[in-house]
C-alpha positions as CSV (number, residue, x, y, z in Angstrom):
1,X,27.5,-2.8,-5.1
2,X,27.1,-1.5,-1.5
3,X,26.0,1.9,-3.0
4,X,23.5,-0.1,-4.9
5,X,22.3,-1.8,-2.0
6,X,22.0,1.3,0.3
7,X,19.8,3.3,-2.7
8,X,17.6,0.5,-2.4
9,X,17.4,0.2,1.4
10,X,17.0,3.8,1.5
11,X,14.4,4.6,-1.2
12,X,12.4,1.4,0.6
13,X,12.2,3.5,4.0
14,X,11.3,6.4,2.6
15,X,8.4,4.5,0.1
16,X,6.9,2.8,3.3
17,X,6.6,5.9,5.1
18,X,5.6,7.9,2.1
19,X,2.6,5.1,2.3
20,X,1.8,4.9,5.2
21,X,0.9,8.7,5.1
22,X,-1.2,8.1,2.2
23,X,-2.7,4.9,3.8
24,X,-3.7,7.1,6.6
25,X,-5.4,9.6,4.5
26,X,-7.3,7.0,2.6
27,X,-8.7,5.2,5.8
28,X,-9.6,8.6,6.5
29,X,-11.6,9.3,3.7
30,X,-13.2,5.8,4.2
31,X,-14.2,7.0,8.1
32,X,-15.8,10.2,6.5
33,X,-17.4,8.5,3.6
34,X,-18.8,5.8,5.8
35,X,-20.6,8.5,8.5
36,X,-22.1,10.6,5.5
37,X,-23.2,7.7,4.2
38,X,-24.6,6.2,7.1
39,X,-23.0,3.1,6.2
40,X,-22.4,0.7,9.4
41,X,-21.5,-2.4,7.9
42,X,-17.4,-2.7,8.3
43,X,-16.9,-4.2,4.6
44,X,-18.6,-1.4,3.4
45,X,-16.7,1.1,5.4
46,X,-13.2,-0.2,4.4
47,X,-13.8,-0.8,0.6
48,X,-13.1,2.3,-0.5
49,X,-9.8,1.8,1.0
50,X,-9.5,-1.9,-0.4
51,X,-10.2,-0.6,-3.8
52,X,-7.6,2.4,-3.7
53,X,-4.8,-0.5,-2.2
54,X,-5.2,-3.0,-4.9
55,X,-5.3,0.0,-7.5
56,X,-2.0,1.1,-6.0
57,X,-0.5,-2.7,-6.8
58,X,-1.9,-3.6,-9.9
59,X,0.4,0.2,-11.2
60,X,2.8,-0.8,-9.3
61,X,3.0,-4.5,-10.7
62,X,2.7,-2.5,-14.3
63,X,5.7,-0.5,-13.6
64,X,8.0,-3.5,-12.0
65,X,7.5,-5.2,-15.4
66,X,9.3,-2.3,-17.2
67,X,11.8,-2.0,-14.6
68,X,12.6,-5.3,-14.4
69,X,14.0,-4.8,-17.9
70,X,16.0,-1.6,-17.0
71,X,17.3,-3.1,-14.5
72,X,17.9,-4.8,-11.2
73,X,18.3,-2.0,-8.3
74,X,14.5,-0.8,-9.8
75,X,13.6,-3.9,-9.5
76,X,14.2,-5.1,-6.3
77,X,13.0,-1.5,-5.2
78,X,9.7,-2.3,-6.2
79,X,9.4,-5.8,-5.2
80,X,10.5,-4.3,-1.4
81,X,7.6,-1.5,-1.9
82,X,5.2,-3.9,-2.8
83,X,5.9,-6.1,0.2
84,X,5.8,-3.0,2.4
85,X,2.2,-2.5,1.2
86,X,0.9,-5.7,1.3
87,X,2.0,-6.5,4.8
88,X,1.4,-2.7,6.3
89,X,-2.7,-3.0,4.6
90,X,-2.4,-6.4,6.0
91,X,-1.7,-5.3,9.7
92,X,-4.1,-2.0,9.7
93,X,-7.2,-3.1,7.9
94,X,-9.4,-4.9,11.0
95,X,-10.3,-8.6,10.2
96,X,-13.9,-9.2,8.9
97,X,-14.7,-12.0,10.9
98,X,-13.9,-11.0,14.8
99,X,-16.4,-9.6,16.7
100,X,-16.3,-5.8,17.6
């Protein structure tokens, strides 16, 4: 059980760094897109970066559903990744509605 839990903890540290390297690279590739673009409007600027996000979770929603029948330590593993993302995007994308 405590082996269990500790895969999970660990695989969960290791996924959230894992994204936020790749999270990094993507608003990256937004920044560059944007100024060869010449596009100034922040919506447009991040929505190549919303796009790839809520690509990443709808897979990853895909793939809980068949773990979820394999079993629970999957599970819960995904459920923690997914949480991760969500409240990581939620923290680095800049709001819409405050001023620059």
């Amino acid at each position: 059980m405590l082996a269990h839990m500790l895969t999970v903890i660990v695989f969960t540290l290791l996924g959230g760094l894992g994204y936020t390297v790749l999270f990094g690279l993507l608003e990256n590739f937004s920044a560059k897109r944007a100024a060869a673009k010449h596009t100034v409007g922040q919506f447009q600027q991040a929505l190549p970066l919303v796009i790839a996000v809520s690509l990443l979770l709808i897979a990853m929603r895909v793939i809980n559903k068949a773990a979820n029948a394999q079993g629970m330590q999957e599970y819960w593993l995904l459920i923690n990744l997914q949480l991760l993302i969500m409240m990581y995007t939620d923290l680095m994308i800049d709001s819409f509605f405050l001023p620059s």
